[in-house]
N, C-alpha and C positions, 0 to 999 in steps of 0.2 A: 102875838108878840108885839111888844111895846118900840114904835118907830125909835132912832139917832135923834132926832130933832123936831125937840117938842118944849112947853115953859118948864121952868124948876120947880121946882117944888112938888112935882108929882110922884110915878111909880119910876121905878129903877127901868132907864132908857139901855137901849140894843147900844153898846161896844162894840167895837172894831180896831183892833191893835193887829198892825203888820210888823211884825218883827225888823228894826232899823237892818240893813243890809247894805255894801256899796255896790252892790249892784245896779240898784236902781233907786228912781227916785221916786215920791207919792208928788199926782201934779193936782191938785181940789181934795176935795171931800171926796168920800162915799159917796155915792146918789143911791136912792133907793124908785122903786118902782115895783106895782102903778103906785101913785102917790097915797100916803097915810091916810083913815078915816081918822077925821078930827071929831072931838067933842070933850065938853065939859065933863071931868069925872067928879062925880058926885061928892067920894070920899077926900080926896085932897083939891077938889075946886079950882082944878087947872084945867085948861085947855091939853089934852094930850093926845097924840097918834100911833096908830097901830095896826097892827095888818089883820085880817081877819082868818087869809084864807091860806095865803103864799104873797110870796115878796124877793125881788132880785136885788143884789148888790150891788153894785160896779163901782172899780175903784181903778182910775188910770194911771200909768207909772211911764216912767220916762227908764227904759235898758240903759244901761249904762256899762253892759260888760260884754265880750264875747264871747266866751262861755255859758254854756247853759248852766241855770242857776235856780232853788229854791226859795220863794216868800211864803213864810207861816205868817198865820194869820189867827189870832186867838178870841174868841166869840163871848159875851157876855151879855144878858137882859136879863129880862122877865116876860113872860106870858102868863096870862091871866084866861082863866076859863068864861065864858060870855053864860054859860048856863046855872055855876055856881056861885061864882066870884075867885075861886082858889087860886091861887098863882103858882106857879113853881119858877124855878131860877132855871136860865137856859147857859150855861158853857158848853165850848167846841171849840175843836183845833181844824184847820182847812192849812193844805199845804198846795201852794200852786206852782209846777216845773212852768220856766220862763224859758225860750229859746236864746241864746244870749244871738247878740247882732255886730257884725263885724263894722267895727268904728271909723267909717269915714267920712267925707264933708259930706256926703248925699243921705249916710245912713246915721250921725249920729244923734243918740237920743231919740230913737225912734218910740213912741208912745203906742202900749198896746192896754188894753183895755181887760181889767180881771171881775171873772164873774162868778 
């Protein structure tokens, strides 16, 4: 599977759209982990990243409700077989129950970490 963050011009990069919500807020980027294998691909002469084997997401948010509450989250790339060259396209839906946190000066906005 093809890293988030790689040059352009290459293969179709790994997506990540969290459904806007006022619940909560997105605080950065995605991070991915362990870090992408880089190299020059041959066919479009980009520098690009990808995972070989497995790979974690995480994406941190700021609660913003108190009530427990759902973030969908909808998947999009490509992965490319290392044996043939084939690619096939990757979609998916991930739905993550959030605990909502009761909003005061000590707890507001408290930042949890989705994986």
């Amino acid at each position: 599977m093809y890293s988030q963050f790689f040059d352009d011009g290459g293969p179709i990069k790994l997506t990540l759209v969290f459904a806007p919500n006022a619940n909560y807020k997105l605080l950065g980027k995605t991070t991915e982990s362990p870090k992408p294998h880089m190299e020059k691909d041959e066919v479009f002469e980009v520098m690009v990243g990808y995972f070989s084997t497995e790979a974690t997401f995480s994406q941190k948010i700021k609660v913003l409700s108190e009530k427990d509450f759902n973030i969908n989250l909808t998947i999009e790339g490509q992965a490319c077989y290392e044996k043939d060259g084939k690619c096939i396209m990757v979609e998916g839906e991930n739905t993550f129950a959030v605990k909502g946190v009761k909003q005061t000066a000590e707890t507001s906005g408290v930042v949890t970490d989705l994986k």
